[in-house]
N, C-alpha and C positions, 0 to 999 in steps of 0.2 A: 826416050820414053815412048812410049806406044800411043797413040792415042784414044783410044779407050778407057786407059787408063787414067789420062788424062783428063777426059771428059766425066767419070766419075767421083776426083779427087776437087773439080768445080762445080761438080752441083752439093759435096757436102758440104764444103768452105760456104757457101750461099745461102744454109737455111739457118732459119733462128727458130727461139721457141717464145713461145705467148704464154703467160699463165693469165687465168680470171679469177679474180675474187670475190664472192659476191658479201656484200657488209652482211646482211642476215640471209637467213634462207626463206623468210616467210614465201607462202605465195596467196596470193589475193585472186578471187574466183570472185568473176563477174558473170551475171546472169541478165540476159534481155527480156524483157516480156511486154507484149502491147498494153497499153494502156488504155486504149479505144478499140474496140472491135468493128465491123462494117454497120453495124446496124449502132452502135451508141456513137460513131461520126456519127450519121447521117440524122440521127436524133437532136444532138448538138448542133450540127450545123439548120437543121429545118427550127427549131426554137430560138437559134439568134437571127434566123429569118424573119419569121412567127411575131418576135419581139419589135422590131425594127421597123415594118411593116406598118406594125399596129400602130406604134409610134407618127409614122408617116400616114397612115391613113386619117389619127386623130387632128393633128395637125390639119390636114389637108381641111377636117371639116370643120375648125375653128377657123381659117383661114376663111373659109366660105361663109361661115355662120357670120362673123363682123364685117364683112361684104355686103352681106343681105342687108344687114344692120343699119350700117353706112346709108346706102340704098336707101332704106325706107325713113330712113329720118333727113336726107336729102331732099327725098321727096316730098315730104311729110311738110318742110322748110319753104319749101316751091309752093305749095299748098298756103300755105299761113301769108306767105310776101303776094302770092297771089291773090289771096280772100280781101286783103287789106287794102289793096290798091285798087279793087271792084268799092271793097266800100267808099274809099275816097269819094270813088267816080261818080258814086251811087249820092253821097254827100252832096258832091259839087254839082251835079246836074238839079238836086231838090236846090237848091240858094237860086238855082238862074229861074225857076220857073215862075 
């Protein structure tokens, strides 16, 4: 046998066939589109800024405002225990005289 011939009588012997079946033939056609363009980010992201912020700012000045608060009725407190123990003083010194 030649070998040529040979070599062509093993690559037929060696192939096979595939069939594909597809269950339906639909096809389904998807489309992309942005949702946000450069300028409605940048709008959305500066108003959950904006929002948050403001949040943190109001905070900030209720934080300080019952601070003050505290403060001034501390002090207010130091006042009153103060005044009181002038009068005592003021009391016990009129008895001794």
């Amino acid at each position: 046998m030649d070998k040529t011939v040979y070599m062509q009588q093993k690559t037929l012997v060696n192939r096979s066939n595939l069939a594909v079946y597809y269950k339906n033939l639909d096809v389904r056609v998807t489309t992309e589109f942005l949702l946000y363009d450069f300028s409605s980010l940048v709008a959305a992201i500066g108003g959950s800024l904006g929002l948050f912020l403001g949040v943190s700012c109001y905070q900030m000045a209720l934080e300080a405002w019952q601070q003050l608060i505290l403060m001034v009725s501390s002090i207010f407190i130091y006042l009153i225990i103060l005044y009181s123990f002038l009068l005592q003083g003021k009391k016990a010194s009129a008895k001794f005289r």
